[in-house]
N, C-alpha and C positions, 0 to 999 in steps of 0.2 A: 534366615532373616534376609528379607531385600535388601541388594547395596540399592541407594539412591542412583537414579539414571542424570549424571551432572551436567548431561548436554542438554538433553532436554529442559531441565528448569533452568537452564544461564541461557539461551535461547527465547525461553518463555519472557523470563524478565527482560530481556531487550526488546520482543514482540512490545510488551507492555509500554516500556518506556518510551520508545518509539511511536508507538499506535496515538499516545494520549499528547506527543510533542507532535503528532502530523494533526490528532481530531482540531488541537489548540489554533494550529495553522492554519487549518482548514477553514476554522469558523472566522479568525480574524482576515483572512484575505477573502471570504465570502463576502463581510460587511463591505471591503474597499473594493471591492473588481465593480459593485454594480455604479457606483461613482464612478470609479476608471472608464468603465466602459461608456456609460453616459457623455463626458467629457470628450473621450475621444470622438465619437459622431457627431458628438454637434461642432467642435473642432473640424472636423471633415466638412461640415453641413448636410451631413445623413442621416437628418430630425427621424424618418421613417423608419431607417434602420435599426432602430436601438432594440426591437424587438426580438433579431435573430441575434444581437451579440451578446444580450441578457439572459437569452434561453442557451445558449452555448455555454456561456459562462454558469451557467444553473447545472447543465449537465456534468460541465467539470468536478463542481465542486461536489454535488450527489455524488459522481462514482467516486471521487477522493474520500468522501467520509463513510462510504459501506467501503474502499478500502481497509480504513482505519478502524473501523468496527470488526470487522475479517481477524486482521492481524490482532487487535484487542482482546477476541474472543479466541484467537489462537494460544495468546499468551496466560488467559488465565485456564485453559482447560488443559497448557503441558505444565502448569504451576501446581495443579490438581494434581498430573498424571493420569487423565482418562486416555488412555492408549487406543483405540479406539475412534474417537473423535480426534486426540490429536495425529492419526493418520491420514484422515481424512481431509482435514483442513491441513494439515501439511505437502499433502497431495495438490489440492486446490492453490494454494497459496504458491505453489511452486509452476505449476499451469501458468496463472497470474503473471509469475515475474516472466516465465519465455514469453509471453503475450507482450509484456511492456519489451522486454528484449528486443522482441523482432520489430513491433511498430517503432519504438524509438531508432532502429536503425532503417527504417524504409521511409522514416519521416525528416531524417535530416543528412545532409552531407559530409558531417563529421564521426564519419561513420568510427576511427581510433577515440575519439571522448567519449561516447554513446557503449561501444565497448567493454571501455575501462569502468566506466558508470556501472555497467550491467553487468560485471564480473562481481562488486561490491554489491548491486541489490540482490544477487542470486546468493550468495553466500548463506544469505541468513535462513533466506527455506529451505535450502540445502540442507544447512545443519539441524534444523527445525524436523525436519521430515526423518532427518535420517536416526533421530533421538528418538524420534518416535517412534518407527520400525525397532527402535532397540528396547522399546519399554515392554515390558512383558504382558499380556494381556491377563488381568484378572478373573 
């Protein structure tokens, strides 16, 4: 008989929890940023500009929510136990965090907060990935 793999599904279900507390996020600071952004140009008097800080802000929030779609679909295929897919996207997802790793510390000068930040984001595909490689392939 298989023992259950307990990292992988208490992993999965934080994937989950998390994915659908950032999707939540996402949508509600989507409705307010295009107001925020609005306000502040014309506050500036850069009636023109509203065009490039709307489509930036459009960009953010798209790759925020196939973030959280990522992580969402991570969560319910180690919930599964499809070993296989969950290495794959455990693989990806872990790619993912070095990538915010490295730009969040080449993007700000607090390079000890950004650190300590990205010790806590990496944790979780760490452990995500490393449940995975332990699940046995069907």
């Amino acid at each position: 008989m298989k023992r259950p793999n307990t990292l992988l599904k208490v992993t999965s279900i934080l994937h989950i929890i998390l994915s659908i507390i950032g999707l939540v996020l996402t949508l509600a600071m989507s409705i307010f940023a295009g107001s925020l952004v609005s306000m502040v140009f014309d506050a500036a008097g850069m009636t023109g500009a509203i065009g490039a800080g709307v489509l930036s802000t459009t960009v953010i929030f798209v790759v925020a929510a196939i973030g959280c779609v990522l992580n969402l679909a991570a969560g319910i295929l180690g919930v599964k136990a499809k070993a296989m897919a969950c290495r794959v996207l455990g693989v990806i997802l872990l790619i993912l965090a070095i990538a915010s790793f490295v730009l969040g510390i080449s993007m700000t000068d607090k390079v000890g907060t950004i650190a300590a930040m990205a010790v806590v984001e990496l944790c979780l595909p760490v452990l995500y990935a490393w449940g995975a490689f332990k699940e046995p392939t069907a």
